[in-house]
C-alpha positions as CSV (number, residue, x, y, z in Angstrom):
1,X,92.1,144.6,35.2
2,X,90.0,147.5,33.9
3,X,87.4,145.7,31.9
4,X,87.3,147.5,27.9
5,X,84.6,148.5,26.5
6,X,83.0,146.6,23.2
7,X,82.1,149.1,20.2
8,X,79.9,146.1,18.2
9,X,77.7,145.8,21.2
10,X,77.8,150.2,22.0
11,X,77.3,150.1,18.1
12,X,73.4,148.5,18.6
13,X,72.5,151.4,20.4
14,X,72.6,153.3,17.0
15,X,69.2,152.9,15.7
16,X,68.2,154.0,12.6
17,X,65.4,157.5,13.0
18,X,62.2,157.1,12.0
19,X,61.1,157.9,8.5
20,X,59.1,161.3,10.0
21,X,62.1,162.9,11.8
22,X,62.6,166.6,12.0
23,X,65.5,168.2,13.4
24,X,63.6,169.1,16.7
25,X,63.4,165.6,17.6
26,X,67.5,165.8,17.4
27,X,68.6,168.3,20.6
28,X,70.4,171.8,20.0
29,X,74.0,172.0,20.9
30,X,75.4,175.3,22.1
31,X,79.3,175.6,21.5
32,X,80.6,178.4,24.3
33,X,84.1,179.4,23.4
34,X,86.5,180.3,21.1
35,X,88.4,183.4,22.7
36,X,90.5,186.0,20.2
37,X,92.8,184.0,18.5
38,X,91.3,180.6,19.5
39,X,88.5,180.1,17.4
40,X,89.4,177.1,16.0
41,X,88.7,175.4,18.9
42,X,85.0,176.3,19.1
43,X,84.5,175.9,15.4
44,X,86.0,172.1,15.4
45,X,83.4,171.1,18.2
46,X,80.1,172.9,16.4
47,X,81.0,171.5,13.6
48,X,81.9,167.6,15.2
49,X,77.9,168.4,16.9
50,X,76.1,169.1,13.4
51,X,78.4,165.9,11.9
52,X,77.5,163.6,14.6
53,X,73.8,164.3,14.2
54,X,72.5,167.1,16.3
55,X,69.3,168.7,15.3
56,X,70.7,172.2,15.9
57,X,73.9,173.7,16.4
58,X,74.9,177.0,18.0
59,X,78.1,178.8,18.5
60,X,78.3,181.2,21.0
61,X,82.0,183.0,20.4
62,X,84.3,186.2,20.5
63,X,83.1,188.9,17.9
64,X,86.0,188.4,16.0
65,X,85.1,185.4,14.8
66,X,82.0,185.3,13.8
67,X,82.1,186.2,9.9
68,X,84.7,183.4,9.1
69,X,82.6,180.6,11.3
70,X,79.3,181.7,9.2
71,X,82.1,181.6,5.9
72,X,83.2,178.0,6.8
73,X,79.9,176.2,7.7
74,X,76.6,178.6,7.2
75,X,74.7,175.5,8.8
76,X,76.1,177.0,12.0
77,X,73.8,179.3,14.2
78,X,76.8,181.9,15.4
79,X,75.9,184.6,18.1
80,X,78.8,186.8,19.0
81,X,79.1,187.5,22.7
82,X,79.9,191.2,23.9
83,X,78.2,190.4,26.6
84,X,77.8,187.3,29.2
85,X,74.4,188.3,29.4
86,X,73.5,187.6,25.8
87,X,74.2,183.8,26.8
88,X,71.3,183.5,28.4
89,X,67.9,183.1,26.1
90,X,71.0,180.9,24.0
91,X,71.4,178.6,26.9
92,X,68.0,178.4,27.6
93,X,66.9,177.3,24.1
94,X,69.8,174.8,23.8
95,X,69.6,170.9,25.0
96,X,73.1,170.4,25.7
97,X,76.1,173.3,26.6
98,X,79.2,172.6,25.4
99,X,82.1,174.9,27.4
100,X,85.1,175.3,27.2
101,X,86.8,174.7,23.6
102,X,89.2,177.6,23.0
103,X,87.7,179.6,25.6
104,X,91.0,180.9,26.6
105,X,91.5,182.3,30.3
106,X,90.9,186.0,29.8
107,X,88.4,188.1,31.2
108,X,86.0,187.5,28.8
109,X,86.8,183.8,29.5
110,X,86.4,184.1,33.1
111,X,82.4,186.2,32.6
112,X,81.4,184.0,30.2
113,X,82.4,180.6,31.7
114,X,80.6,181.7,35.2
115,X,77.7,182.7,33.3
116,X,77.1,180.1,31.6
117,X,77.9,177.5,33.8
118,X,75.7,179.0,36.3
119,X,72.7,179.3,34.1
120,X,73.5,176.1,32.8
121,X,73.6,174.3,36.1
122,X,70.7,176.1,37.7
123,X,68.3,175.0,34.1
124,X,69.5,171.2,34.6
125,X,70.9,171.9,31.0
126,X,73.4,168.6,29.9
127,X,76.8,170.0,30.1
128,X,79.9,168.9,28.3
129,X,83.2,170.7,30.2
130,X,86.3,170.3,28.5
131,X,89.6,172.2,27.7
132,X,89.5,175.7,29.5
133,X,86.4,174.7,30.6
134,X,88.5,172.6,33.4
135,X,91.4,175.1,33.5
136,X,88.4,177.5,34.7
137,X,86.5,174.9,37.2
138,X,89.9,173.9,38.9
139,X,90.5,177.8,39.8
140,X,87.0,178.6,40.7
141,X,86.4,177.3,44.3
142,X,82.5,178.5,44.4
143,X,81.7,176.0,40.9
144,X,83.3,173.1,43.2
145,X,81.3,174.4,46.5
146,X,78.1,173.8,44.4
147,X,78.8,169.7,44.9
148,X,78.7,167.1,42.3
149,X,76.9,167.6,39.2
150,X,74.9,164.9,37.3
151,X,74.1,165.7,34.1
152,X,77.8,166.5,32.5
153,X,80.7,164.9,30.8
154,X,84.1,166.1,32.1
155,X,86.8,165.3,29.3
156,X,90.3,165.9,30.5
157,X,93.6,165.4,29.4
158,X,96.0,164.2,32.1
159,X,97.1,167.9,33.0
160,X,93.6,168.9,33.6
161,X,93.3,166.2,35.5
162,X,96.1,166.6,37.6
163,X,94.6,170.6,37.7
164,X,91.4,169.1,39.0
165,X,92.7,167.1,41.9
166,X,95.6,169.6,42.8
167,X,97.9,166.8,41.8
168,X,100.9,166.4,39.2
169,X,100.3,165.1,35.8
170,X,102.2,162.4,37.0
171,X,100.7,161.6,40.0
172,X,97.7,161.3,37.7
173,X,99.5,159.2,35.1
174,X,101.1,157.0,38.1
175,X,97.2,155.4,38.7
176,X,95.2,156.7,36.5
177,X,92.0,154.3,37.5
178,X,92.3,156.0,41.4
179,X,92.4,159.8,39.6
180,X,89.5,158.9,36.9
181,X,87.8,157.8,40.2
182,X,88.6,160.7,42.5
183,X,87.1,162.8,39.9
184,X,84.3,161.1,39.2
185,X,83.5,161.1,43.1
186,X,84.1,165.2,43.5
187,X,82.2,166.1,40.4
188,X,79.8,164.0,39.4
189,X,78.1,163.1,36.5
190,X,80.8,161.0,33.6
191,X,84.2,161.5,33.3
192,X,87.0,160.6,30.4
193,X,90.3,160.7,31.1
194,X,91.8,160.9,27.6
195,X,95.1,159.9,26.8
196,X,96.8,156.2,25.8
197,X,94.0,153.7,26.6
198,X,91.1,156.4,27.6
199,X,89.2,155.9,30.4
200,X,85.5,156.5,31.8
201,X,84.2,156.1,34.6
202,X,80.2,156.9,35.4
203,X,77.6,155.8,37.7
204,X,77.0,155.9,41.9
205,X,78.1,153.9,44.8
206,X,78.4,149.9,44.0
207,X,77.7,150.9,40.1
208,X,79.9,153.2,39.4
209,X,82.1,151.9,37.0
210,X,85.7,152.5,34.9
211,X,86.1,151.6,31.7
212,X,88.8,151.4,29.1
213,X,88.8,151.8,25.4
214,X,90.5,149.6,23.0
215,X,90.8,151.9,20.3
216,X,93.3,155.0,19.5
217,X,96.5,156.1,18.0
218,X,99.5,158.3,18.2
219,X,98.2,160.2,15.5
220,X,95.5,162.0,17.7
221,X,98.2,163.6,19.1
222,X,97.3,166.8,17.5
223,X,95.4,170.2,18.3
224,X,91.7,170.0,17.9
225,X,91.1,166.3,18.9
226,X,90.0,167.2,22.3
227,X,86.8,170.1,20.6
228,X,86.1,167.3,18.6
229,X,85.4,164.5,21.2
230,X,83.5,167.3,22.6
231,X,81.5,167.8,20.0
232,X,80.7,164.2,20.1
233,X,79.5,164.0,23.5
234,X,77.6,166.8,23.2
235,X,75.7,165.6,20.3
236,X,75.1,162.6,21.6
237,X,73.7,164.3,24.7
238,X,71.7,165.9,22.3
239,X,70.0,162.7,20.5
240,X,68.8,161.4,24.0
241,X,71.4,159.2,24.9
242,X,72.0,159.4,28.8
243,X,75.2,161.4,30.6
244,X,76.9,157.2,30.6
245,X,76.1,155.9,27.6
246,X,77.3,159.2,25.6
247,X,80.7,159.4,26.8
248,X,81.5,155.6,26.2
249,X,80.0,156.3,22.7
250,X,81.6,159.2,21.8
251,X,84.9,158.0,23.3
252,X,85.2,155.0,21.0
253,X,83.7,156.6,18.0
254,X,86.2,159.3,17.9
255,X,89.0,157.1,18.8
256,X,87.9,154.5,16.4
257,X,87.0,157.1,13.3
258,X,91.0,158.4,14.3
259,X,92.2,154.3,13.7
260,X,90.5,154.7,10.4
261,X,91.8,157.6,9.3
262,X,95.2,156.7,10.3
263,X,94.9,153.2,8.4
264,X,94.2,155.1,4.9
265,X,96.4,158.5,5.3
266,X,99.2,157.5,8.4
267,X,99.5,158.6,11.9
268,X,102.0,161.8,11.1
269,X,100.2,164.9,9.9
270,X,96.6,163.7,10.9
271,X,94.3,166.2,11.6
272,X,90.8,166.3,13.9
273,X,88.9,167.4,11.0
274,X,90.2,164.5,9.4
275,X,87.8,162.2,11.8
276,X,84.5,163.7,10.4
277,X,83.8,161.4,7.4
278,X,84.9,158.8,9.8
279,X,83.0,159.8,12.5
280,X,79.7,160.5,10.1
281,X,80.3,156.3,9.3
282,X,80.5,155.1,12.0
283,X,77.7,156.6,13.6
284,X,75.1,155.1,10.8
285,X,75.7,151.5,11.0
């Protein structure tokens, strides 16, 4: 029996900041993603960073988008990328890296995912990989030939996870403790396999450990819930809260902000942006 994880007890984690705060004292989350035509992606999981309490937020993103993110939320820092190079003094000023959302599987994808992940690596930066941030690792032997990795949260779906392992979605779904566990063991650092009853699993030899959450809904079958759990993570990376502790926060938070939201508006037409008021509650108990 997987044992589930208890939000009232993760909840006590959530002290209150000191009256002398200043956003410095908060980490600086850098969003890389959002390919042509996939900028929503990148703009859901900036914006689920600065709602969930990050100091700083950046978005590093296709040209092309650039004007509307600064339109939509001016709290955003927004660099557009021409160039993989002009990730670097960005990655090396952020906290955490957050790769992947909408990052699509083009060539730009391709230079800017190896850039960034290599600078990012090679820094010690906090990492949060998700969406075609795993589409790109599964295809990119040399990443994997680098070993384990213990400062990032890995946040697939099922398919990813199948991707990962060079398995089928089903074999993943068939024992999904075993895959969570495989891929924990290859790459290191914490790993969510999202999906009915979510799993984590983090830690080494005799303490590494799986865990299920309670909470979630049909409803969060929708696009953008996965850039927001990333978000999440990554600003709870951010805050100071260890590689562990920040993806069994962020997993229940956003699943249990999506409970809420359902309970007042229903589980049909619910949308990721829905979760933020949620999300902004629960995280100031």
């Amino acid at each position: 029996m997987i044992p589930l994880l208890d939000w009232d007890m993760l909840m006590t984690l959530l002290a209150p900041r000191e009256r002398g705060s200043h956003k410095g004292d908060f980490g600086h989350v850098l969003v890389v993603g959002g390919d042509e035509g996939f900028g929503g992606a990148a703009l859901l999981a900036a914006e689920a960073a600065a709602r969930c309490g990050a100091g700083l937020t950046s978005v590093a993103t296709h040209p092309s988008h650039a004007p509307a993110f600064l339109a939509h939320r001016p709290e955003l820092m927004v660099k557009p990328i021409t160039d993989p190079a002009l990730l670097a003094p960005l990655i090396a000023r952020a906290t955490v890296v957050v790769l992947g959302p909408g990052l699509g599987q083009s060539n730009w994808s391709h230079t800017c995912f190896a850039a960034a992940l290599s600078q990012a690596r090679s820094e010690q930066k906090a990492i949060v990989l998700d969406a075609d941030g795993l589409n790109l690792l599964s295809q990119d032997i040399s990443q994997e030939s680098q070993g384990p990795y213990g400062k990032w949260i890995l946040t697939p779906h099922p398919a990813e996870a199948g991707r990962l392992l060079g398995i089928s979605t089903a074999e993943v779904q068939a024992n999904r403790e075993a895959a969570i566990r495989q891929l924990q063991l290859r790459f290191g650092g914490a790993v969510v396999l999202k999906g009915q009853g979510s799993l984590v699993c983090a830690g080494q030899g005799p303490r590494l450990r799986v865990e299920q959450c309670q909470h979630g809904n049909p409803g969060m079958a929708s696009g953008g819930m996965g850039d927001v759990l990333s978000g999440v993570c990554g600003a709870l990376l951010a805050q100071g809260f260890d590689i562990a502790t920040s993806a069994r926060l962020a997993m229940c938070a956003h699943s249990k902000a999506a409970d809420q939201a359902a309970a007042e508006r229903g589980e049909r037409g619910l949308l990721a942006s829905d979760l933020f008021p949620y999300l902004r509650r629960l995280l100031n108990p």
